[in-house]
Every structure is written in structure tokens, then in C-alpha cells.
N, C-alpha and C positions, 0 to 999 in steps of 0.2 A: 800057529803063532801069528798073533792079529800085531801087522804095524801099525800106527795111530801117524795122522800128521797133523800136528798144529801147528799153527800161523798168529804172530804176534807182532803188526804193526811191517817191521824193517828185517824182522830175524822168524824164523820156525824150525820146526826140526822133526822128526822121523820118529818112533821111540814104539819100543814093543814094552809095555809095561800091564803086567797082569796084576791086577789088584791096585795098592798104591804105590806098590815100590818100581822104581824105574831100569831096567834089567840090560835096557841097551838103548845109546839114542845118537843121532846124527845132527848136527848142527847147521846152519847155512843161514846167510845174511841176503837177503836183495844188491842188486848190482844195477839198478835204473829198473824199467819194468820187464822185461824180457831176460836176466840173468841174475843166479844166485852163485852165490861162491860156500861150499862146501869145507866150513872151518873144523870140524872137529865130528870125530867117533868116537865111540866109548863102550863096551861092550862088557858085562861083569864075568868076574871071575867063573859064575857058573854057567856061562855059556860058551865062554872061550873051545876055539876049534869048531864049530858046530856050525860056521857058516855064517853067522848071523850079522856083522859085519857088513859082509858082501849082501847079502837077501833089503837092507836098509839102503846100500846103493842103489842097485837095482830100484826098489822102491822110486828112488826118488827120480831116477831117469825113467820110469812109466810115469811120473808126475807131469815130469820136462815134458815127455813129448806129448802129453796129451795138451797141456797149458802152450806149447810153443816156446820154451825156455833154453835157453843154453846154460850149461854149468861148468865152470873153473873150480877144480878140486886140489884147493889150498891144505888139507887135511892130509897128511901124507900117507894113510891107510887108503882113503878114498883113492889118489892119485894113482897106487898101486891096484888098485881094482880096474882103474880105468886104463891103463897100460896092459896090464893080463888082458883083457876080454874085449877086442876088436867089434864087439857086434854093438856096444855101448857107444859107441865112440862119437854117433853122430849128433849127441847131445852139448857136444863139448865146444868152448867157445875157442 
């Protein structure tokens, strides 16, 4: 399962999409140049349970620290990810 990330100016987002339809995607806005806030998941009905979710968080905190970024996760799915999983945590602003 290939995550994709794109980047648009102020806002980008995370998104596993095989072919053209879009199957799960994460959202997040810029915060100055060092921080993104992590507004919204969305995950389709036929992936629900499977993790996929969480694997899009993840994603994006291997982003954070490779870029030097901290993330505020306003998304309240993300938020619970980052509560559960201690090892995440030092991306968090």
C-alpha cells in the first residue's frame, strides 16, 4: 500500500490512492515553517479496521522528523493516535 504526499502551497495531505479514486487521505495546513497542524482523516469504508489510518499518521511523523517539523493534531482520530503510541510523541509541538 503506496502512501503518496502532496503539497499545495499552505495545506498537503498524505493519501493512499490506487488508480484515480482516493481510498484514504490525511490533511494538514503549515503553522509558520517548522509546523503543520493535522486537520482531518478520512479513511473509506473499504478499508476501515485495517490500520490504514494509523500507517498515514505514521507516515507523516517520518516526514516531521526527517524535515524537522513538529505536528499539533487538531483531527481528533490523529490525536488518539498520538495519545496511544508514546514512541510518536517527539514530533508533537
Amino acid at each position: 500500500m503506496e502512501i503518496i504526499h502532496e503539497k499545495e502551497g499552505q495545506k498537503g495531505r498524505f493519501l493512499i490512492k490506487p488508480d484515480l479514486e482516493n481510498l484514504a487521505k490525511m490533511t494538514y495546513s503549515k503553522a509558520g515553517t517548522r509546523m503543520i497542524i493535522i486537520d482531518h482523516t478520512e479513511v473509506s469504508d473499504s478499508l476501515k479496521g485495517q490500520g490504514v489510518g494509523k500507517k498515514l499518521v505514521y507516515e507523516a511523523v517520518q516526514w516531521a522528523r526527517k524535515n524537522n517539523i513538529k505536528i499539533i493534531p487538531l483531527c481528533p482520530f490523529a490525536k488518539s493516535v498520538f495519545q496511544k503510541e508514546k514512541e510518536i510523541r517527539d514530533v508533537l509541538s
